[in-house]
C-alpha positions as CSV (number, residue, x, y, z in Angstrom):
1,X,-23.8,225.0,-110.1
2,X,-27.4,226.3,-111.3
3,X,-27.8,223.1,-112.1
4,X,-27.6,221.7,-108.5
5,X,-29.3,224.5,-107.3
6,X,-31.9,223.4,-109.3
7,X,-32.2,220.6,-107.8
8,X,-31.7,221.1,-104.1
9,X,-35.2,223.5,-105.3
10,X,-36.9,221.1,-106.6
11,X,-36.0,218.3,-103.7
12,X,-37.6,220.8,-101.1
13,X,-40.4,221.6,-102.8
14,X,-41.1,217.5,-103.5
15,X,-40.4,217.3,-99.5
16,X,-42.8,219.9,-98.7
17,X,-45.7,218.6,-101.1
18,X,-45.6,215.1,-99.1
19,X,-45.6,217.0,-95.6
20,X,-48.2,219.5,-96.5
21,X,-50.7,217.0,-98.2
22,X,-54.0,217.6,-96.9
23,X,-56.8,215.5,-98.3
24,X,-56.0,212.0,-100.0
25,X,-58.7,209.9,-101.7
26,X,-59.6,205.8,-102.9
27,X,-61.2,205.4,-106.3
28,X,-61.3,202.5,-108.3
29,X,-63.6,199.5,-109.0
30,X,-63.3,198.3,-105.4
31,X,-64.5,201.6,-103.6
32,X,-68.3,201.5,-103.2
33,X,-69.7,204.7,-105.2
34,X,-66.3,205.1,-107.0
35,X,-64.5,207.6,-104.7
36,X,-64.2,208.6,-101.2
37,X,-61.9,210.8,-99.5
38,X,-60.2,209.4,-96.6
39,X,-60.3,210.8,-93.0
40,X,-57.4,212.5,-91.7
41,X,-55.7,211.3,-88.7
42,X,-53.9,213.3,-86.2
43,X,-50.4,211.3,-85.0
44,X,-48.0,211.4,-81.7
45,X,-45.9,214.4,-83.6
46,X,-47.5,218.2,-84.0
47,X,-48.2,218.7,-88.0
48,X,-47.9,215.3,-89.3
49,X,-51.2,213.2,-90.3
50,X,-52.0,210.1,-91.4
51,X,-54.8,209.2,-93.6
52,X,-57.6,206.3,-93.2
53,X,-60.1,204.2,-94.6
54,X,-62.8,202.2,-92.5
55,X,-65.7,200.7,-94.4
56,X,-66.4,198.4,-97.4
57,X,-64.5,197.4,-100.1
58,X,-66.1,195.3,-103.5
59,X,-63.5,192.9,-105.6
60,X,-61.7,195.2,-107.9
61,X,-58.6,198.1,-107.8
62,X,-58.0,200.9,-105.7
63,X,-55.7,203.9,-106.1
64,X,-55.0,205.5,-103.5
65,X,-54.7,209.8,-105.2
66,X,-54.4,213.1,-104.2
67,X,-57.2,214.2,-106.4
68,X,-61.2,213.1,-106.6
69,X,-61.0,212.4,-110.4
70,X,-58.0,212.1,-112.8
71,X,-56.5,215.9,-113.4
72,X,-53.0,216.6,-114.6
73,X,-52.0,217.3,-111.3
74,X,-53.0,213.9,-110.1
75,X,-50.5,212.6,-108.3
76,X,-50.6,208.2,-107.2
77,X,-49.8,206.3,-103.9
78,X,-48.5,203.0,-106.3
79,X,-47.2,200.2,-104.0
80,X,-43.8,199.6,-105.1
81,X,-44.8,195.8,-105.6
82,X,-47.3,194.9,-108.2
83,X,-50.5,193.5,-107.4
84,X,-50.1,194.3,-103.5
85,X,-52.6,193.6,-101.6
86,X,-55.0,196.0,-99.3
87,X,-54.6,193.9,-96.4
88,X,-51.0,194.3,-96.2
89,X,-48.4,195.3,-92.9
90,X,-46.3,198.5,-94.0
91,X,-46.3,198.4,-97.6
92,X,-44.3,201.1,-99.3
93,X,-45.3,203.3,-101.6
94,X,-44.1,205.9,-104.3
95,X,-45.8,208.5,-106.0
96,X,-46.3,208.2,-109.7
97,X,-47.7,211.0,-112.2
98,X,-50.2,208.4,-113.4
99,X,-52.5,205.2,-112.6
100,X,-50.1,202.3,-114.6
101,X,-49.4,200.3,-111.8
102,X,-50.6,202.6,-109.2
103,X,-53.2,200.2,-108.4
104,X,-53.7,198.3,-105.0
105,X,-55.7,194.9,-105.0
106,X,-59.0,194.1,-103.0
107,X,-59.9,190.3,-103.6
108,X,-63.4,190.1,-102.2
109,X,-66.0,192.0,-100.9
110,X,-66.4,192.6,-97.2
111,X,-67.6,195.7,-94.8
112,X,-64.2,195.5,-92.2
113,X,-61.5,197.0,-94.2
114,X,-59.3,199.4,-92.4
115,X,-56.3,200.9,-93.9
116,X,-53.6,203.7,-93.0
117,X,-51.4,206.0,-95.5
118,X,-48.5,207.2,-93.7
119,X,-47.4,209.9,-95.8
120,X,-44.2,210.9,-94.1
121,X,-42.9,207.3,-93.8
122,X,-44.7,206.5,-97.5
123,X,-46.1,203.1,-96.3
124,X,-50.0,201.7,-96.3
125,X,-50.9,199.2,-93.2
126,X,-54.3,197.6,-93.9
127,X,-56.3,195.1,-92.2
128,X,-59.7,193.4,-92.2
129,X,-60.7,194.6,-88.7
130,X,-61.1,191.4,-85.7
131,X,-64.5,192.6,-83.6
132,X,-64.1,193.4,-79.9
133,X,-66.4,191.5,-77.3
134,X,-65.2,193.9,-74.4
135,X,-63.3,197.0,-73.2
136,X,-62.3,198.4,-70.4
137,X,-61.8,202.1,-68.3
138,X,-58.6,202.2,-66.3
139,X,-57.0,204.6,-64.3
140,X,-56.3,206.3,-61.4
141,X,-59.2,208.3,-61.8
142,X,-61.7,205.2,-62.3
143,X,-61.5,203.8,-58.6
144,X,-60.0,205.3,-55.0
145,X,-56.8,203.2,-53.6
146,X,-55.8,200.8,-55.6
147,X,-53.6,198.1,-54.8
148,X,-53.9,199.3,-51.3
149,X,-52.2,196.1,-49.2
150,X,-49.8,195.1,-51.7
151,X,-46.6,195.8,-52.9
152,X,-48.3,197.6,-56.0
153,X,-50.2,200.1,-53.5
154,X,-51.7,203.3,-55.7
155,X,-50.7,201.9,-58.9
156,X,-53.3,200.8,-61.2
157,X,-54.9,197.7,-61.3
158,X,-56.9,195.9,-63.9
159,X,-59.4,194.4,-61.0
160,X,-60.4,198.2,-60.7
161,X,-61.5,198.9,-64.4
162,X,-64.3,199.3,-65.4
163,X,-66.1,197.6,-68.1
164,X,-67.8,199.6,-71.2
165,X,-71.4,198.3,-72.5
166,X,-71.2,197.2,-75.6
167,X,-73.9,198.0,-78.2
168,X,-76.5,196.2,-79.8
169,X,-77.1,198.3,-82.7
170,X,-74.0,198.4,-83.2
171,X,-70.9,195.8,-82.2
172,X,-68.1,198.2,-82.7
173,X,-69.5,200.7,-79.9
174,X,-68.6,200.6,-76.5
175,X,-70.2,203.5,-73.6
176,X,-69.7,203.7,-70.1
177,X,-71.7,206.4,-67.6
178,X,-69.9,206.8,-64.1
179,X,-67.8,208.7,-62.0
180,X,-64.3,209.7,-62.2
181,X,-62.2,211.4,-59.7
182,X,-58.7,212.4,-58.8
183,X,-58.0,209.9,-56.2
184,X,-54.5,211.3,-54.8
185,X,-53.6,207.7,-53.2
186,X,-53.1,206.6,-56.6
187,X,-50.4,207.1,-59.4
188,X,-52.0,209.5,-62.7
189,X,-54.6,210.3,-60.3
190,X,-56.6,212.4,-62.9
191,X,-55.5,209.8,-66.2
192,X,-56.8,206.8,-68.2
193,X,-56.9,204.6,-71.0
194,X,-59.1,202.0,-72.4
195,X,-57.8,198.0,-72.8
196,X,-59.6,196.4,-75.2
197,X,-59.7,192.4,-72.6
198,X,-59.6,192.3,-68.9
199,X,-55.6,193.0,-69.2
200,X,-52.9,195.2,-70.2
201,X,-52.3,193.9,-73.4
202,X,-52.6,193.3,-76.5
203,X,-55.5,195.9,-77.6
204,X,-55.2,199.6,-75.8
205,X,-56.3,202.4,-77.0
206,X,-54.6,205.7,-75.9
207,X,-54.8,209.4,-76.9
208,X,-52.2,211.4,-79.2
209,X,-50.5,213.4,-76.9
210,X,-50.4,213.3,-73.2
211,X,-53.2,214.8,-71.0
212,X,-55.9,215.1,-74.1
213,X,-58.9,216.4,-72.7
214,X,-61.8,213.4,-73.1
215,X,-64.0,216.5,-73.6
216,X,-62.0,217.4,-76.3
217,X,-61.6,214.1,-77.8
218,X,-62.0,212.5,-81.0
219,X,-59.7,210.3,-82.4
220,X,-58.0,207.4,-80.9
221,X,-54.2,205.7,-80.9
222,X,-54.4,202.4,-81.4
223,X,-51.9,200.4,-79.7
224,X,-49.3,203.5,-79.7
225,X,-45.9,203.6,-79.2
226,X,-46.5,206.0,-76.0
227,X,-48.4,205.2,-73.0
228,X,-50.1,208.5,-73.3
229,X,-53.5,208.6,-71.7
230,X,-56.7,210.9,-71.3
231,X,-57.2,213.4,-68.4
232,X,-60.4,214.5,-66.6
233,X,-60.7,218.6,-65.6
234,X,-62.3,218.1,-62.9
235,X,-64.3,215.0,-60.7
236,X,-68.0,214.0,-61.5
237,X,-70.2,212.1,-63.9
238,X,-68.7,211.2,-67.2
239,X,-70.4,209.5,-70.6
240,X,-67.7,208.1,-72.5
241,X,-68.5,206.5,-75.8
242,X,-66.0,205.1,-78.8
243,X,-66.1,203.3,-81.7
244,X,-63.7,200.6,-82.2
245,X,-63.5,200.1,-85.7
246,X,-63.6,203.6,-86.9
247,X,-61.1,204.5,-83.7
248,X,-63.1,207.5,-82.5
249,X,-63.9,208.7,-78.6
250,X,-66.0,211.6,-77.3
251,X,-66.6,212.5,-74.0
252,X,-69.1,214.3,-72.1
253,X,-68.9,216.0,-68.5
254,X,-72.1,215.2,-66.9
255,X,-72.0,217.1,-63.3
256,X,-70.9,216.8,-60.2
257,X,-74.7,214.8,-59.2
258,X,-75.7,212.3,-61.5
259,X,-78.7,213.9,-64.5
260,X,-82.3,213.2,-64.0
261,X,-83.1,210.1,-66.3
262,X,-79.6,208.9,-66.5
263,X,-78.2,206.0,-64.2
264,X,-74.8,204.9,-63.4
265,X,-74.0,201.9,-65.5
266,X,-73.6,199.4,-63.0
267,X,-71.4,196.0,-62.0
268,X,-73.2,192.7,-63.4
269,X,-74.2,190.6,-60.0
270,X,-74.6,187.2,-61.8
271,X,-73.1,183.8,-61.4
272,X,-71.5,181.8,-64.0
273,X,-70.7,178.2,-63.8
274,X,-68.8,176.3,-66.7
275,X,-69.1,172.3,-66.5
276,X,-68.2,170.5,-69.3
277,X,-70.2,171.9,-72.9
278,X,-72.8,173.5,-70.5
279,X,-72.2,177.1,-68.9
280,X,-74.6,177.8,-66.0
281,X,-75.9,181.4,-65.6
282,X,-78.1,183.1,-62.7
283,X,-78.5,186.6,-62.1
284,X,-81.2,188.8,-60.2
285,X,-83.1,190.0,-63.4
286,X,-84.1,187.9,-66.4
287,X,-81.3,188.7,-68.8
288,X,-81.2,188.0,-72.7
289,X,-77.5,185.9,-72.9
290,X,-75.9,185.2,-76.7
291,X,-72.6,183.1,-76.9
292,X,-70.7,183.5,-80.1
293,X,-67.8,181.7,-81.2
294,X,-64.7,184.1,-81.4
295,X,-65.4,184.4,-85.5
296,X,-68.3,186.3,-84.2
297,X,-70.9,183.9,-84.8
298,X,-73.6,183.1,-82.8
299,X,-74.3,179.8,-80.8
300,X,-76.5,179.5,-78.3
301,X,-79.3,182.4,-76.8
302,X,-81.7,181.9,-73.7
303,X,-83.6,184.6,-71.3
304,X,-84.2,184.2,-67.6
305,X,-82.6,184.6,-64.5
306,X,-81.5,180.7,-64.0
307,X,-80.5,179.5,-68.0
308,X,-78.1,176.9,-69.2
309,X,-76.8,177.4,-72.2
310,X,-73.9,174.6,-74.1
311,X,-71.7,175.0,-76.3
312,X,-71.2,173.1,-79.6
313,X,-67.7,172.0,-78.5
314,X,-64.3,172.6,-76.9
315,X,-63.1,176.1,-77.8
316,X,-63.0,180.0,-76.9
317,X,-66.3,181.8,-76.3
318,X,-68.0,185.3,-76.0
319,X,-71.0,185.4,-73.3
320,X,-73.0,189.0,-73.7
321,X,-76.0,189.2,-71.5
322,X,-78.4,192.4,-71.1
323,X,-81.6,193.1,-69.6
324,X,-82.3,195.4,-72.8
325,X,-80.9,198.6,-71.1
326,X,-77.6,197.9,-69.3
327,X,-75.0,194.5,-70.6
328,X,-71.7,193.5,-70.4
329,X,-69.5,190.4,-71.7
330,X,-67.6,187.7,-70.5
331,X,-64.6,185.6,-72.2
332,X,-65.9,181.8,-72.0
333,X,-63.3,178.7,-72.2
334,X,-64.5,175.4,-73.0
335,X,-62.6,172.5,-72.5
């Protein structure tokens, strides 16, 4: 009897260790620097996290620990297969007293690695992150009566988005500056969510609980399992700006009348023709356009307000065009 007491103890307190771990960390050969502690994560369920890594990893191990340097008390995320692989899709895990055969494998060097520990469901996701070219603002608070006319009248349509800017500096950011308003016509009159292509699916981005203030805002639910979304308090001027890769929002409220020095990020009026290899571009003000394959490389570049550019071949292409304040992108097919 004090024997299984014992261990019904000892059970609970294992079960509370997992729930009430607070700080996790990479070190190893692969981690730049040695060791880093990894981000915690808020999730769809009130007091449970997960834990992430977005950045660079170098050719080597990783061990995924509770602890910054080996202690006693260290305690190891070891996948339960040896020699598996960062990049992996819901690898389990169990935790080990020490490093022998704790270690996870990185086989070459690169600045896109993304990775989740799930503590409650003990399981690592990782991936080498695919860049965006686009994303998009939709709701029923981005524009007033939609799919008035049609049999989808105040429900949200895609045609009403509206597109984020991506940046130069930096390819995984996205902003947008406009205004948002509770249009009553429309369904979720005061909520969005962000679609990362001119469509529904496959990339969204959603909040972690229903009605999250953007002010408020700071991490983001990739493709979640709810289709919760983001709520304004009240209608105006917004700046919304997030970060793809290291799946992070913030917004700011900027007044009811638009700021001194700051403009409304406006639709592109251009034209784009596609005929044959050679895509045909005219706008009102000379614009710097780039075409990059879907690998992210680049193909062609021009300036001017009346450019040709062609494409090496057949195939899939991103357009991004600016006039050095304001862009926006365009999905190119090539036949």
């Amino acid at each position: 009897m004090k024997r299984t007491l014992l261990y019904i103890i000892c059970s609970l307190f294992s079960v509370s260790f997992t729930l009430a771990q607070t700080r996790l960390y990479v070190r190893g050969s692969a981690v730049p620097g040695g060791v880093q502690q990894l981000e915690r994560f808020s999730t769809n369920v009130t007091g449970r996290y997960t834990f992430k890594f977005h950045g660079k990893l170098l050719p080597g191990d990783l061990y995924i620990t509770t602890t910054d340097s080996p202690r006693t008390s260290s305690r190891y995320y070891a996948p339960k297969l040896v020699d598996t692989n960062i990049v992996t899709d819901k690898a389990d895990y169990a935790q080990k007293t020490d490093s022998l055969g704790a270690e996870w494998a990185v086989l070459f060097e690169a600045d896109n690695y993304r990775f989740t520990v799930d503590t409650y469901n003990k399981q690592v996701t990782g991936e080498l992150f695919n860049r965006w070219y686009e994303a998009w603002i939709c709701g029923g608070c981005v524009e007033d009566r939609q799919g008035e006319g049609t049999d989808q009248e105040g429900h949200w349509q895609i045609s009403s988005g509206k597109q984020m800017v991506q940046s130069w500096d930096d390819p995984n950011v996205f902003e947008w500056t406009g205004l948002l308003m509770s249009y009553s016509y429309n369904v979720e009159p005061k909520r969005f969510k962000i679609n990362g292509q001119y469509g529904w699916s496959p990339k969204v981005l959603h909040p972690f609980a229903q009605d999250a203030s953007i002010l408020t805002a700071k991490q983001v639910w990739y493709n979640g399992s709810e289709d919760y979304k983001w709520v304004i308090s009240k209608d105006g001027y917004y700046h919304i700006k997030i970060n793809v890769f290291k799946e992070t929002i913030e917004g700011e409220y900027l007044g009811a009348e638009m700021p001194d020095g700051v403009r409304v990020m406006p639709e592109a009026e251009v034209d784009i023709d596609v005929r044959g290899r050679d895509i045909f571009f005219k706008a009102e003000t000379p614009m710097t356009l780039r075409l990059f394959s879907i690998d992210g490389s680049q193909r062609a570049a021009t300036f001017g307000t009346n450019v040709t550019l062609t494409a090496p071949s057949a195939g899939v292409y991103i357009l991004t065009a600016t006039d050095g304040k304001q862009g926006t992108t365009w999905k190119i097919v090539v036949k």
